[in-house]
C-alpha positions as CSV (number, residue, x, y, z in Angstrom):
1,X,367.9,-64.8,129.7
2,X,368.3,-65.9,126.4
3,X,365.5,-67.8,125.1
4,X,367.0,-68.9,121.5
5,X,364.4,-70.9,119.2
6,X,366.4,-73.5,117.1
7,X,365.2,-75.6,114.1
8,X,366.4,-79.5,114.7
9,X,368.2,-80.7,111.6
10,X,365.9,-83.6,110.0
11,X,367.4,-86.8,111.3
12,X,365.8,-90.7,110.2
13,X,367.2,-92.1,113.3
14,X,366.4,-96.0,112.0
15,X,367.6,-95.6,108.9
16,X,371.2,-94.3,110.7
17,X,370.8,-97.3,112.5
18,X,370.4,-99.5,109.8
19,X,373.1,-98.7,108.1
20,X,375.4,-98.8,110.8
21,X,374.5,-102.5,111.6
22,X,376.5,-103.3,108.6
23,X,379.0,-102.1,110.8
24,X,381.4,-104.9,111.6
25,X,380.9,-104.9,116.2
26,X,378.2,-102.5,115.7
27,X,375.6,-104.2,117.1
28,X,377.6,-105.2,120.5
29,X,377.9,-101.4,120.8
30,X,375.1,-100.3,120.7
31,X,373.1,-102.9,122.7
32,X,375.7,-102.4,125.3
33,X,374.8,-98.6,125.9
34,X,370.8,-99.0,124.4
35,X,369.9,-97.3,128.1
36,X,372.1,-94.4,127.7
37,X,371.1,-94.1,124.3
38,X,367.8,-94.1,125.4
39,X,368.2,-91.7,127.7
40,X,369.9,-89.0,125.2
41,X,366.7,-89.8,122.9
42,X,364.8,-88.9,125.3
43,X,366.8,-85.6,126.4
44,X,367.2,-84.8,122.5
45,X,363.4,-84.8,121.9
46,X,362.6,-82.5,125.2
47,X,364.7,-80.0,124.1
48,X,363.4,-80.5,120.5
49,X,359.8,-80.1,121.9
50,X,360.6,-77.2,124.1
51,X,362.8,-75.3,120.9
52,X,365.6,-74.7,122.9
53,X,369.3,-74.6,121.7
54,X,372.0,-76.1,123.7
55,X,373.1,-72.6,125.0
56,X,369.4,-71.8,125.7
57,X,369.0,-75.1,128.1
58,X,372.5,-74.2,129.7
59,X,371.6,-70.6,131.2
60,X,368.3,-71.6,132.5
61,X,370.3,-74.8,134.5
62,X,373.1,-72.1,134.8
63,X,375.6,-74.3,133.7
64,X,377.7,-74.0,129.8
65,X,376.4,-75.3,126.8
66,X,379.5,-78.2,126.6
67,X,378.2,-79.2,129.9
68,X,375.0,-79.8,128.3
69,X,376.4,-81.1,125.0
70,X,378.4,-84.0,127.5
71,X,374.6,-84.6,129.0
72,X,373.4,-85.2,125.1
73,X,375.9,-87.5,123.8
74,X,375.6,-91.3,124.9
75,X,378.3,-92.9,126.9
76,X,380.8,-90.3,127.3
77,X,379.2,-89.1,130.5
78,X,376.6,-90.5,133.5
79,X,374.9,-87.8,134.5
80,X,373.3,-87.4,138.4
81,X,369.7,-87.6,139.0
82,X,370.4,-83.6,139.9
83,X,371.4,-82.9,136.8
84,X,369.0,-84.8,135.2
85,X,365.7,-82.6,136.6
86,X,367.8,-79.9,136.6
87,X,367.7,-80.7,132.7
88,X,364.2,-81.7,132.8
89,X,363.2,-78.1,134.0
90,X,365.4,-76.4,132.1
91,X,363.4,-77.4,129.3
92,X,360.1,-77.7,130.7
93,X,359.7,-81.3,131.9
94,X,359.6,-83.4,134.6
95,X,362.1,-86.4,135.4
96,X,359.9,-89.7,136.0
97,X,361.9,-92.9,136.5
98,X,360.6,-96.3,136.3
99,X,361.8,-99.7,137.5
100,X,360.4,-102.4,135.4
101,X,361.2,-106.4,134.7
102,X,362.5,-107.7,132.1
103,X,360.2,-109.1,129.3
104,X,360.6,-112.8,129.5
105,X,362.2,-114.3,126.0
């Protein structure tokens, strides 16, 4: 197994954001898929923790790294619960999920 350690490129995540608000619809977008992008954040920063490159996380769920490149980019894909904690041990995790209500505005 192939246990490749990776270096994340530096990324400033709000100030991307920022500047694509100025984006003419950009806003509607996004909002519409904030879960899934939530969910890639969270997938991105596991694997970030754990130093693992996309081909690492792919052998140990014995699946190819574009499989797990589809997992990592937000709304081209809805992964199963399956594949989700067999992500969240591929990269040494646990998959919680939580039901909550709404905050009242």
């Amino acid at each position: 197994m192939a246990d490749l350690k990776y270096t994340p490129v530096r990324h400033n995540h709000d100030q991307f954001l920022a500047k694509a608000r100025e984006r003419k619809g950009f806003a509607e977008a996004y909002e519409s898929l904030e879960l899934e992008y939530q969910v890639v954040n969270q997938l991105l920063k596991a694997r970030a923790r754990a130093g693992l490159t996309q081909d690492a996380v792919a052998e140990r769920m014995g699946t190819t790294k574009s499989a797990v490149s589809r997992l990592e980019a937000a709304g081209k894909h809805a992964p199963s619960l399956t594949t989700l904690k067999r992500y969240a041990k591929a990269v040494g995790c646990e998959l919680q999920i939580k039901l909550v209500r709404p905050k009242a505005t």
